[in-house]
N, CA, C and O atoms as CSV, one atom per row, in Angstrom:
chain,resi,resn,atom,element,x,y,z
A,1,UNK,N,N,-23.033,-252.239,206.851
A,1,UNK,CA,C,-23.331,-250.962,207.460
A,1,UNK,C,C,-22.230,-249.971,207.079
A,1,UNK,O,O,-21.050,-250.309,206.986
A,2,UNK,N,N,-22.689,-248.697,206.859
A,2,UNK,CA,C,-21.612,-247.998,206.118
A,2,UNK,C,C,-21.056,-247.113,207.471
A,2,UNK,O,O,-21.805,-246.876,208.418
A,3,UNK,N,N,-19.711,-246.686,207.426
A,3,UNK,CA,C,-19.051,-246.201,208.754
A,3,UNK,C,C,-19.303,-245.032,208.441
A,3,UNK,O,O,-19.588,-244.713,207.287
A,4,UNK,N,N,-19.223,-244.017,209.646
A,4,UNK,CA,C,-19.195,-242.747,209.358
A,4,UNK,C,C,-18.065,-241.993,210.139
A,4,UNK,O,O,-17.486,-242.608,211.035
A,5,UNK,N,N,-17.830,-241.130,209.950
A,5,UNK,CA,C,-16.528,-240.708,210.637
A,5,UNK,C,C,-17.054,-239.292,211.227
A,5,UNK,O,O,-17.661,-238.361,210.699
A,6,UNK,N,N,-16.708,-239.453,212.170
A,6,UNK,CA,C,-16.590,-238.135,213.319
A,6,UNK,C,C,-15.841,-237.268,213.615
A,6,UNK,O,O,-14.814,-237.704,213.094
A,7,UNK,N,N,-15.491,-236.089,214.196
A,7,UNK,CA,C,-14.549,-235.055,214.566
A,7,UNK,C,C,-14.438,-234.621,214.982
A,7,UNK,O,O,-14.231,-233.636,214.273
A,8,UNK,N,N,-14.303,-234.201,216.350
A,8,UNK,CA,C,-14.743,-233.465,216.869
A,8,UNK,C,C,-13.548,-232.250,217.530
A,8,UNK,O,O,-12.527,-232.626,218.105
A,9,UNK,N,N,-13.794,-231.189,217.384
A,9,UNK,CA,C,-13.183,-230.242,217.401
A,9,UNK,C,C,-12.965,-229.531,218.592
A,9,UNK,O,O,-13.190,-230.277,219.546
A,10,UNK,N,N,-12.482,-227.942,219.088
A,10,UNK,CA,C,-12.469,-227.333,220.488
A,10,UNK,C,C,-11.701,-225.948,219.609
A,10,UNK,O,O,-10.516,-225.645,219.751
A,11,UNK,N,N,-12.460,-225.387,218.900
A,11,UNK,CA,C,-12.112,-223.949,218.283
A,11,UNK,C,C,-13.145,-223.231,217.953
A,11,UNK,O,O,-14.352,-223.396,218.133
A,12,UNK,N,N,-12.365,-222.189,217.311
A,12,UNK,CA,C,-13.065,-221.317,216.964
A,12,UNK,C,C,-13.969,-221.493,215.553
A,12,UNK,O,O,-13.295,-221.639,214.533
A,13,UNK,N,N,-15.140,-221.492,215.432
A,13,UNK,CA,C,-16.317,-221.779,214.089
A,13,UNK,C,C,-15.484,-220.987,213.018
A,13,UNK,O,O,-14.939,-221.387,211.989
A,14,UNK,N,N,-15.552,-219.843,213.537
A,14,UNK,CA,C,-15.295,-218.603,212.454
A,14,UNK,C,C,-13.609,-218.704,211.889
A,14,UNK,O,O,-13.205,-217.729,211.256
A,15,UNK,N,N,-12.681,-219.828,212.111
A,15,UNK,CA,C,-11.759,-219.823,212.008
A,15,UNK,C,C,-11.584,-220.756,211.161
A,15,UNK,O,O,-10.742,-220.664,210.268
A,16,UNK,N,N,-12.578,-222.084,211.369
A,16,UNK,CA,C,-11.888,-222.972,210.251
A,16,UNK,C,C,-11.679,-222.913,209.086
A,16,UNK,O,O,-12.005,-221.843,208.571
A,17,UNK,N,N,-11.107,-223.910,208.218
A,17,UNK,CA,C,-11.238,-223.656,206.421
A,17,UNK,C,C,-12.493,-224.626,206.142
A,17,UNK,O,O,-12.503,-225.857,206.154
A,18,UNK,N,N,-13.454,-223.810,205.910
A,18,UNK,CA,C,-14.895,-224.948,205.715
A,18,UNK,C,C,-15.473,-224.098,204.330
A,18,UNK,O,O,-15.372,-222.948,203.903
A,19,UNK,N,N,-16.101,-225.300,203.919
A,19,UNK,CA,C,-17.304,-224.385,202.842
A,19,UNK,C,C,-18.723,-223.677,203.151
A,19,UNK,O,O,-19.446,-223.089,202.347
A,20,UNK,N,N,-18.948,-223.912,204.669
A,20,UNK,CA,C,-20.072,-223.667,204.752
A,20,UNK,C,C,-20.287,-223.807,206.786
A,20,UNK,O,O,-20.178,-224.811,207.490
A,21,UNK,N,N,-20.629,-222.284,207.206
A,21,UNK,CA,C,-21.317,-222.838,208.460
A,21,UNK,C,C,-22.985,-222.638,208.581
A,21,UNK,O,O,-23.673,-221.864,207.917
A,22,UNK,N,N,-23.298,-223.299,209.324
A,22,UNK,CA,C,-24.693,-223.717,209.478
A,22,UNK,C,C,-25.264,-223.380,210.738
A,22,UNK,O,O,-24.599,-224.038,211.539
A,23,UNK,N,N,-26.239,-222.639,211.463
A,23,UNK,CA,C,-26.554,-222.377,213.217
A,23,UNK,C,C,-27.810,-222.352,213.343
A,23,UNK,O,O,-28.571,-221.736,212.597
A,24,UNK,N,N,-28.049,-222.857,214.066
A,24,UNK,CA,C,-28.901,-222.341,214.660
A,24,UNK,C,C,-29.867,-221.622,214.695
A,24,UNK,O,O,-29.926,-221.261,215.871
A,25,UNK,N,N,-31.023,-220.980,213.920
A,25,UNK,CA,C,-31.467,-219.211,214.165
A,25,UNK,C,C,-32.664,-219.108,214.612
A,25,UNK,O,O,-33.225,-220.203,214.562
A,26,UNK,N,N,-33.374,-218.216,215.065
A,26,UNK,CA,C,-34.851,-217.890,215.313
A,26,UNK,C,C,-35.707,-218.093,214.043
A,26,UNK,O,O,-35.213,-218.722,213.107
A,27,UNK,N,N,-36.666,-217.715,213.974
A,27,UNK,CA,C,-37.625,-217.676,212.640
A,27,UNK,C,C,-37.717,-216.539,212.079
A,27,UNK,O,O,-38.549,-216.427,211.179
A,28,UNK,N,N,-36.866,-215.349,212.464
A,28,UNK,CA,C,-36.563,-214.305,211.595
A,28,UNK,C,C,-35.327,-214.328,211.119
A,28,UNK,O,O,-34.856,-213.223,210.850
A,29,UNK,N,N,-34.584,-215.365,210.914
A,29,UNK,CA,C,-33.173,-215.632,211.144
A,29,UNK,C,C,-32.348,-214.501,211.142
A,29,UNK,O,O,-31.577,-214.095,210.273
A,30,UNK,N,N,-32.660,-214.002,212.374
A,30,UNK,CA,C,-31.805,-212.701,212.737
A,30,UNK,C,C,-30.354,-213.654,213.925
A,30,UNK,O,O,-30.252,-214.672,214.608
A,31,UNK,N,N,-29.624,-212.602,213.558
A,31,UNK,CA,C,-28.161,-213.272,214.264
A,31,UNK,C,C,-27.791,-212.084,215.427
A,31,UNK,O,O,-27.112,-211.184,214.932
A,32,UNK,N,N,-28.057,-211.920,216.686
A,32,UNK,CA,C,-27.828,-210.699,217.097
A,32,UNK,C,C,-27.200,-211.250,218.113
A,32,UNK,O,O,-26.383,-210.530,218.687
A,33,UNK,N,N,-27.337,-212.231,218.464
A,33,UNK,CA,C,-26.290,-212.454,219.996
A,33,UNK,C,C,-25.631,-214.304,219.829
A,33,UNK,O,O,-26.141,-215.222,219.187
A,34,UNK,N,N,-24.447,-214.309,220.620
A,34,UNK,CA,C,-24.058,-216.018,220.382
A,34,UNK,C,C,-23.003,-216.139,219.298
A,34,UNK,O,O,-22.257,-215.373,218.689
A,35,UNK,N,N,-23.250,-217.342,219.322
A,35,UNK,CA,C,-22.605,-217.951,217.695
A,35,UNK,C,C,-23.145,-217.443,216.603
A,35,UNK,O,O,-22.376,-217.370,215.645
A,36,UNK,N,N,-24.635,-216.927,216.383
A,36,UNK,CA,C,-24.983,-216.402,215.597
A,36,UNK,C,C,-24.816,-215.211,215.195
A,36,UNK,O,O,-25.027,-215.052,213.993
A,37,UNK,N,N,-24.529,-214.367,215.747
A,37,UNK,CA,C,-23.824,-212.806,216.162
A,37,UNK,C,C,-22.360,-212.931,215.452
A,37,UNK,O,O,-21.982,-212.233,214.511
A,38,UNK,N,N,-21.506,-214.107,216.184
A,38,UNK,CA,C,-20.348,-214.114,216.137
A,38,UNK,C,C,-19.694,-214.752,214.034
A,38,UNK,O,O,-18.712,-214.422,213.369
A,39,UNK,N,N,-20.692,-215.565,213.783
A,39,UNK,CA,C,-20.587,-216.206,212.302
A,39,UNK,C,C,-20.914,-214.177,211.415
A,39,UNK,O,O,-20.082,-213.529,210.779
A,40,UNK,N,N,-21.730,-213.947,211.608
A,40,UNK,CA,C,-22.571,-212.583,210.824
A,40,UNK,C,C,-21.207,-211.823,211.489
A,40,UNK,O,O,-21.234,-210.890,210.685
A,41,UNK,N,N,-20.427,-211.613,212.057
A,41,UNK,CA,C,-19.634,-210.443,212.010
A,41,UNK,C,C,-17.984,-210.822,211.388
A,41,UNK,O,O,-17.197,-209.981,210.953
A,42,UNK,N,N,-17.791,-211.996,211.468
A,42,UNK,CA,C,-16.833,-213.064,210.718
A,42,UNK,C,C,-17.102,-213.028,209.373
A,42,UNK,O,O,-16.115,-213.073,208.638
A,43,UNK,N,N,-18.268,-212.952,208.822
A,43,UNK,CA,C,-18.700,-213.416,207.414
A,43,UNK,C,C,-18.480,-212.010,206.408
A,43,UNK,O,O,-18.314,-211.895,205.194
A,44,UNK,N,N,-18.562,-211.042,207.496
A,44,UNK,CA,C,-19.431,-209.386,207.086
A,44,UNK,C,C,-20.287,-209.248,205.772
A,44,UNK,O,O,-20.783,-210.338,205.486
A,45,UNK,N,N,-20.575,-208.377,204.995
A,45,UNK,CA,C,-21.526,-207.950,204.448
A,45,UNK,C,C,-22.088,-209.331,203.390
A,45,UNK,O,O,-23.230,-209.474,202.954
A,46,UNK,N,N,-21.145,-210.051,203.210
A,46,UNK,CA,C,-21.433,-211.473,201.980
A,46,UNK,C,C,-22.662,-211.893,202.793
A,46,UNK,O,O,-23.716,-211.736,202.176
A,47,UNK,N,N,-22.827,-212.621,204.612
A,47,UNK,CA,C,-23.754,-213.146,204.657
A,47,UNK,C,C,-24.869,-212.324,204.978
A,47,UNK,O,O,-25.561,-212.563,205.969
A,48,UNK,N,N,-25.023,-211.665,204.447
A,48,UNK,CA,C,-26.661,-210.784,204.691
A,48,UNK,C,C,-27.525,-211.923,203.620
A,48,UNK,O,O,-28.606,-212.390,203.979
A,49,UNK,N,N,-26.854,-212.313,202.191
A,49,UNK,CA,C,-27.529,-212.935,201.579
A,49,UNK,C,C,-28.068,-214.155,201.742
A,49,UNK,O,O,-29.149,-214.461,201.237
A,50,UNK,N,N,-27.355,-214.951,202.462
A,50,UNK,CA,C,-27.826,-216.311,202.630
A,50,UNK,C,C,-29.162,-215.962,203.722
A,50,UNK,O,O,-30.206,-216.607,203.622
A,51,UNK,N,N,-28.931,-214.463,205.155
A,51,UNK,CA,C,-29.788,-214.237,205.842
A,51,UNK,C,C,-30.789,-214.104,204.898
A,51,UNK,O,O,-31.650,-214.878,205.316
A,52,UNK,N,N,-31.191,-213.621,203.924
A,52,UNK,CA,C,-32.495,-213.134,203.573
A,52,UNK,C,C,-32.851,-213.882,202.788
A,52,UNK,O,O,-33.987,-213.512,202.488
A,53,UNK,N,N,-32.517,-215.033,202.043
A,53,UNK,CA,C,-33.020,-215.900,201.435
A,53,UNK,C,C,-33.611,-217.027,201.843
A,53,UNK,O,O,-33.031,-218.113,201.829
A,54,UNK,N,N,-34.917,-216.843,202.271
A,54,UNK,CA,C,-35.505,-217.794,203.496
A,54,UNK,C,C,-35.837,-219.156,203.029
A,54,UNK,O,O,-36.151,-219.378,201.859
A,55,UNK,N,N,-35.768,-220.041,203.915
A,55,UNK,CA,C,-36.854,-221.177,203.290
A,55,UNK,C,C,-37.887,-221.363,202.337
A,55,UNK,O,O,-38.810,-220.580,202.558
A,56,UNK,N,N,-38.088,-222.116,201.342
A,56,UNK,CA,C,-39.392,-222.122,201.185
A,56,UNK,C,C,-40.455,-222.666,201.330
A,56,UNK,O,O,-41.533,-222.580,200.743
A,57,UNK,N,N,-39.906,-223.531,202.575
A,57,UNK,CA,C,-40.908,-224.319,203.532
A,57,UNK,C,C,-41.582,-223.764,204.708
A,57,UNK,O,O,-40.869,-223.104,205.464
A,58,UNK,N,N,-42.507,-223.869,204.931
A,58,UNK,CA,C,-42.896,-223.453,206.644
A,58,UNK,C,C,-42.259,-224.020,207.633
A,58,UNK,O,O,-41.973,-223.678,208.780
A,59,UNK,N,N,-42.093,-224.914,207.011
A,59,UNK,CA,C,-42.029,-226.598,207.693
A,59,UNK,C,C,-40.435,-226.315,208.555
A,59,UNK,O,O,-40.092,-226.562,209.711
A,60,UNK,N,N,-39.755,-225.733,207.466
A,60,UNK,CA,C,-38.397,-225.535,207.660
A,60,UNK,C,C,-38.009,-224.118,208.627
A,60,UNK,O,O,-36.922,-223.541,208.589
A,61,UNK,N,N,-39.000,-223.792,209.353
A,61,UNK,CA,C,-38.791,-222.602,210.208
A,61,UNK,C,C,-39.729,-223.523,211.299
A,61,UNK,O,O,-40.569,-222.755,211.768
A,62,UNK,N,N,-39.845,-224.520,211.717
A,62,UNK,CA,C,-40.241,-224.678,212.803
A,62,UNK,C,C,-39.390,-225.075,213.882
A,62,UNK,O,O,-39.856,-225.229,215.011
């Protein structure tokens, strides 16, 4: 069985050194309040792009 390793943290998202955060969103993946609010004003104008580049699954907005 292969181990996996865990981490668990107590900070701020928008602070770490990561390659990538990931949340949560509605199906318009609009970010207007929350963690989602809070990543989109941390990120500024760069993540509009990842916002508008939607799925190309249905499947993947449910």
């Amino acid at each position: 069985m292969a181990m996996i390793e865990l981490e668990v943290l107590q900070a701020d998202v928008t602070e770490l050194e990561v390659d990538a955060i990931t949340n949560a969103a509605n199906t318009q993946l609009k970010h207007g309040g929350g963690v989602a609010a809070a990543i989109a004003r941390a990120a500024g104008p760069r993540s509009s792009v990842s916002r508008t580049k939607k799925p190309r699954s249905a499947w993947a907005m449910r």
